[in-house]
C-alpha positions as CSV (number, residue, x, y, z in Angstrom):
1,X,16.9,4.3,-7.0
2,X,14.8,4.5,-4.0
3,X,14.4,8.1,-4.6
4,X,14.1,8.0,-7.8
5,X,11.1,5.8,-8.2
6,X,9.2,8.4,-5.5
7,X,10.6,11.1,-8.0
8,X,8.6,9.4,-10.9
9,X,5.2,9.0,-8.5
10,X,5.2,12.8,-7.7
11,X,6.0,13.9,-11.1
12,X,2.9,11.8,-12.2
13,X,0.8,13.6,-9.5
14,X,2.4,17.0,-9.6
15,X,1.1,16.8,-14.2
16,X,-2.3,15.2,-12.9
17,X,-5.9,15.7,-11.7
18,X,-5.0,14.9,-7.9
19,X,-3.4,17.0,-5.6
20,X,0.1,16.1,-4.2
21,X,0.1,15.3,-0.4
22,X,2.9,17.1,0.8
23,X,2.9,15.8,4.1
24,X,2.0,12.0,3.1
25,X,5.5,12.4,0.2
26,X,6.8,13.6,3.3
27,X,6.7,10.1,4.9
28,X,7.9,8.3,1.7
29,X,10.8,10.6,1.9
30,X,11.6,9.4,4.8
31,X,10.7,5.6,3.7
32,X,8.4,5.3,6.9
33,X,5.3,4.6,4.8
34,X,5.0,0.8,5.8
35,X,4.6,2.0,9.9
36,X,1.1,3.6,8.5
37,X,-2.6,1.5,9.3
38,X,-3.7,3.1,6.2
39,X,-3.0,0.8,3.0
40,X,-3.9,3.6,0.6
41,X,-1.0,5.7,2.7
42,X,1.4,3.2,2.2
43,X,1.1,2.4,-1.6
44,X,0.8,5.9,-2.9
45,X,2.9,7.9,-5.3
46,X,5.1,4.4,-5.7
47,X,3.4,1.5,-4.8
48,X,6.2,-1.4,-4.5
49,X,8.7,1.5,-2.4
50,X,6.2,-0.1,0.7
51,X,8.8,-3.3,0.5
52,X,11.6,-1.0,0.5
53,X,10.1,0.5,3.6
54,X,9.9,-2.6,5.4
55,X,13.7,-3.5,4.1
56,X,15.0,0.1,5.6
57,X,13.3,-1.3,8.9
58,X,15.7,-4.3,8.7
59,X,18.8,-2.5,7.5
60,X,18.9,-0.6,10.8
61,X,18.4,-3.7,13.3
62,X,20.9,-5.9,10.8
63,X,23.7,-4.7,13.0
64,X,22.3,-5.8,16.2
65,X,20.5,-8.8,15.1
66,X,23.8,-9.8,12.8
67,X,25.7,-9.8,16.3
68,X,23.0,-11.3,18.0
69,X,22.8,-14.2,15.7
70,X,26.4,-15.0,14.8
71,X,26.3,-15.8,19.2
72,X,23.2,-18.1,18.3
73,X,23.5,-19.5,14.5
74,X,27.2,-20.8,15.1
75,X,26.5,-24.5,14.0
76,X,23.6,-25.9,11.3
77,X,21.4,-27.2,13.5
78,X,21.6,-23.7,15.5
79,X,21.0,-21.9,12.2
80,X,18.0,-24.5,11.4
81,X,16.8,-23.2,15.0
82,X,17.0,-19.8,13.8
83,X,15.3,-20.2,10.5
84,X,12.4,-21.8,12.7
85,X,12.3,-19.1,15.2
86,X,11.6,-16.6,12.5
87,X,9.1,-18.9,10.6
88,X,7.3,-19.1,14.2
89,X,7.5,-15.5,14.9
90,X,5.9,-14.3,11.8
91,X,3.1,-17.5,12.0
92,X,2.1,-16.5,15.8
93,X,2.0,-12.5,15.2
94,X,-0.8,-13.0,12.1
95,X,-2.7,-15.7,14.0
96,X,-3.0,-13.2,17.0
97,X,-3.6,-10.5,14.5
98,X,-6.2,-12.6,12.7
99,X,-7.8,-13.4,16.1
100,X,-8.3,-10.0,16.9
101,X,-10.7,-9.5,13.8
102,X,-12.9,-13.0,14.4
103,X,-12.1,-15.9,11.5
104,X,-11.4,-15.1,8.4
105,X,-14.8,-15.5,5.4
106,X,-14.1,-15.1,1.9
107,X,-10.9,-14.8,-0.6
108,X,-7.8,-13.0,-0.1
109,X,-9.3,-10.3,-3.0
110,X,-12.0,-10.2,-0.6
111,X,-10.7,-9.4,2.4
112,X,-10.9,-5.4,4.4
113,X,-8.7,-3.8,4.4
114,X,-7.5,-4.4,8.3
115,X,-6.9,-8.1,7.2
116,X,-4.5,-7.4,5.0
117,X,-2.8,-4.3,6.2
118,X,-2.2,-2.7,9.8
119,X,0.0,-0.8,11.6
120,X,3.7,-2.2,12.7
121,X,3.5,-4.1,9.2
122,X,7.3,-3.9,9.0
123,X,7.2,-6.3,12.2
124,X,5.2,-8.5,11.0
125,X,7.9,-9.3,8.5
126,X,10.9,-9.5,10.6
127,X,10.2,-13.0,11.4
128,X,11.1,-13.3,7.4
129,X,14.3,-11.6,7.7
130,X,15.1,-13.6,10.9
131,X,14.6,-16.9,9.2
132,X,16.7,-15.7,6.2
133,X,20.2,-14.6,8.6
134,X,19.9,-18.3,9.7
135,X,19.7,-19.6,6.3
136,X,22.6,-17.1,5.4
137,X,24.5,-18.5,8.6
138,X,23.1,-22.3,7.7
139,X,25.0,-21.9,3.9
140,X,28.1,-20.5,5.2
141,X,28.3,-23.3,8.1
142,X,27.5,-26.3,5.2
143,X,30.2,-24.6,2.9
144,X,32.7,-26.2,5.3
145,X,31.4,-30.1,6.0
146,X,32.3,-32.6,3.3
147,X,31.2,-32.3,-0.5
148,X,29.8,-35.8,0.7
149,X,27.8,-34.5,3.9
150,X,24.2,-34.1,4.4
151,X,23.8,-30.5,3.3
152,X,25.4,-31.0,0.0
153,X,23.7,-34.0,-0.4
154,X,20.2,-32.6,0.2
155,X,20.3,-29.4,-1.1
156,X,20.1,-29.7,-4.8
157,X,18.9,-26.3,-6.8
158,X,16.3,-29.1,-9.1
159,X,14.6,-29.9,-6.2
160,X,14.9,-26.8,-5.1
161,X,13.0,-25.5,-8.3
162,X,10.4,-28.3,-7.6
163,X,9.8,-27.2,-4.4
164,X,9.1,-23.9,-4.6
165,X,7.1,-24.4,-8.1
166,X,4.8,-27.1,-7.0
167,X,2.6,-24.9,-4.1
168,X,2.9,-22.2,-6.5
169,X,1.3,-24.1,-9.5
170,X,-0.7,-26.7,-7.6
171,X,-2.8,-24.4,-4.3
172,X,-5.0,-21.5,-4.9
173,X,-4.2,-19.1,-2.2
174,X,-7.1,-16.6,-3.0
175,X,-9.4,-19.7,-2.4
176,X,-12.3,-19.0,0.1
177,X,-11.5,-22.6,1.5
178,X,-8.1,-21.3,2.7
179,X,-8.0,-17.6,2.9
180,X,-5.7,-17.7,6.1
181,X,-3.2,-20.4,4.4
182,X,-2.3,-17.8,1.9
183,X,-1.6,-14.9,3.9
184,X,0.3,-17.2,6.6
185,X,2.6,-18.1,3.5
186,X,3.0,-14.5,3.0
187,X,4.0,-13.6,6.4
188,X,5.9,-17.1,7.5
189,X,5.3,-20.1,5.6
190,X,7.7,-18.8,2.6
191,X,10.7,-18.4,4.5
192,X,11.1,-22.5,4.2
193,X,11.2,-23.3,0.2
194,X,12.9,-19.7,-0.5
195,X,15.6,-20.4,2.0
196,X,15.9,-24.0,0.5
197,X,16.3,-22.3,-3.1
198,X,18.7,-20.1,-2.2
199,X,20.9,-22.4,0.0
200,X,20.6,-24.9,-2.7
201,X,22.5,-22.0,-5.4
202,X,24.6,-21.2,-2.9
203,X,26.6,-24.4,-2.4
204,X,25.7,-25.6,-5.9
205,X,27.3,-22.8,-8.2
206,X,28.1,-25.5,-10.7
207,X,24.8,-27.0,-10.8
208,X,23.1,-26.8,-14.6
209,X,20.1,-24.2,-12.6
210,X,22.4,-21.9,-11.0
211,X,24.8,-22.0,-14.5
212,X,21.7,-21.0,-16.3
213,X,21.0,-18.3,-13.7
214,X,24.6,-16.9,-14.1
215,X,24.1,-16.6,-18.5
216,X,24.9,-12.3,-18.9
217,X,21.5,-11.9,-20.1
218,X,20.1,-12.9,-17.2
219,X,23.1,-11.6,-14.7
220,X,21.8,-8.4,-16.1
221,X,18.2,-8.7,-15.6
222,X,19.3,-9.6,-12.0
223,X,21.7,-6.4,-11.6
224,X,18.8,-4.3,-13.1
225,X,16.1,-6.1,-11.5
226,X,15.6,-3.7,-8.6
227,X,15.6,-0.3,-10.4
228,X,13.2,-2.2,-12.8
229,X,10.9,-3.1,-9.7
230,X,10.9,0.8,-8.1
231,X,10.2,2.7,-10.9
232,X,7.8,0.0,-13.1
233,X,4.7,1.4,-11.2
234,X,5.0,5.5,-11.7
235,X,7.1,4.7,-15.3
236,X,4.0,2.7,-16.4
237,X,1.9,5.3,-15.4
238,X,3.3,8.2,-17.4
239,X,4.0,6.4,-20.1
240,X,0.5,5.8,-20.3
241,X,-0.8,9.1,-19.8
242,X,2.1,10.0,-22.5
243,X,1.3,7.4,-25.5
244,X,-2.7,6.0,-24.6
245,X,-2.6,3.5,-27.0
246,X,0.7,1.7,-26.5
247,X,0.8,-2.1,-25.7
248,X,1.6,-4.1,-22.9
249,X,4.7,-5.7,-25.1
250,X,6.0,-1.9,-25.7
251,X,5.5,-0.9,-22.1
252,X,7.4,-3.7,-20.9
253,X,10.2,-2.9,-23.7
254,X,10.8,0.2,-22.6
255,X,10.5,-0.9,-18.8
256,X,13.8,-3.1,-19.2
257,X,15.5,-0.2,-21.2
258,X,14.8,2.0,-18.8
259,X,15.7,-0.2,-15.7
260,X,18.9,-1.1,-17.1
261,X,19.8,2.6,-18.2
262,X,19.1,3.2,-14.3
263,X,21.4,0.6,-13.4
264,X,24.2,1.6,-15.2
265,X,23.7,5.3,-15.0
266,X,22.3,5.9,-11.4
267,X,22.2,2.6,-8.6
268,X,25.4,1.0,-9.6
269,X,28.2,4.2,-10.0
270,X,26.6,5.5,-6.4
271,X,26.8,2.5,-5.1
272,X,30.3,1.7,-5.9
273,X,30.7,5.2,-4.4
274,X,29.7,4.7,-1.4
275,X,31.4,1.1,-0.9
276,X,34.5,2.9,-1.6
277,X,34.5,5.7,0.5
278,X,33.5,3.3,3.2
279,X,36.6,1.4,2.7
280,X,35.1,-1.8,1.6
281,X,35.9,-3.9,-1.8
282,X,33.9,-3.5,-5.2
């Protein structure tokens, strides 16, 4: 899907006004785009495949750092250590970064460039990853105390919900009063109420929340929510410069057609593929 997304991004540029980069699609290829200091670099041809740069990053230290923390995470209050370490790691490598450029003036939107992107970005996210393999190993360590113990007392997916919705609906984070609170947030601070949610689901897959969540409709936006996030950019785009004058309830139609049709037809049958020639179950 990965690939196919970029496909769609140089098709648009390859029937447009701009000449391709060979060189720069070169580098998306290879899904390094997220190592460049250059923000325009990294978003071109497919703008959200920068994510899945980062990801790739993580995919090849997951063996390693899966060893590495199964040693470490092997109780919850170990794992709770390791969802703070991450949430620490990504908080002290912005401040430093944010230190280097003098204090912050002005909204997010307002911000250069070097604020918001730089080199080694992938990095600066693996404190996020870190946080989330102890909240993995935090879930899996609860799912064997008591239905009556502390974990499955205080992780409930309604609060949960609450928790993550009230910042979200209640703080501006492109305020001028806090521009460094909303990029922290990006970088650190969001590890805590997403790990919550998800822990919360995970040992409550009875709960009203995570039944609603499970309804087919919406197990199959989830299953097609990732070829609908890789190709929304370049698909929008052509569509555009194919049909002008269609509307953003059409475009977003044919978006969830078209992620779904990519799901079945392309990310799903390769990846069942692949997990059986590797030996592993469905």
């Amino acid at each position: 899907m990965y690939f196919c997304g970029l496909a769609l991004g140089v098709l648009y540029y390859l029937r447009g006004i701009d000449p391709l980069n060979y060189n720069l699609a070169f580098v998306h290829l290879l899904g390094l785009q997220a190592w460049s200091s250059s923000m325009d670099n990294a978003v071109s041809f497919n703008g959200p495949a920068w994510t899945i740069s980062v990801e790739l990053f993580f995919y090849a230290t997951f063996p390693i750092a899966l060893s590495l923390s199964r040693r470490f995470a092997y109780s919850i209050m170990r794992s709770l250590a390791l969802v703070s370490i991450g949430t620490v790691y990504g908080a002290v490598l912005i401040t430093l970064h944010h230190l280097r450029y003098g204090p912050i003036v002005g909204s997010v939107r307002e911000l250069p460039n070097e604020y918001l992107w730089f080199a080694l970005i992938p990095v600066h996210y693996l404190g996020l990853f870190i946080a989330g393999m102890g909240a993995a190993h935090f879930a899996q360590a609860a799912l064997k105390k008591p239905s009556r113990s502390i974990p499955q007392r205080v992780f409930q997916p309604l609060i949960a919900v609450f928790v993550v919705l009230f910042p979200l609906t209640s703080v501006n984070f492109n305020s001028t009063a806090t521009p460094y609170l909303s990029i922290l947030v990006r970088f650190s601070l969001a590890a805590i109420p997403t790990g919550y949610l998800l822990i919360s689901l995970h040992l409550r897959p009875k709960a009203s929340i995570s039944r609603f969540l499970g309804v087919r409709p919406l197990n199959l936006l989830g299953r097609a929510s990732y070829a609908f996030y890789i190709i929304h950019v370049p698909f929008i785009w052509i569509i555009r410069r194919l049909i002008p004058e269609i509307n953003y309830e059409t475009q977003l139609l044919l978006l969830i057609c078209a992620a779904i049709i990519c799901y079945y037809v392309i990310e799903h049958p390769i990846r069942t593929f692949l997990v059986r020639l590797s030996g592993g179950a469905r």
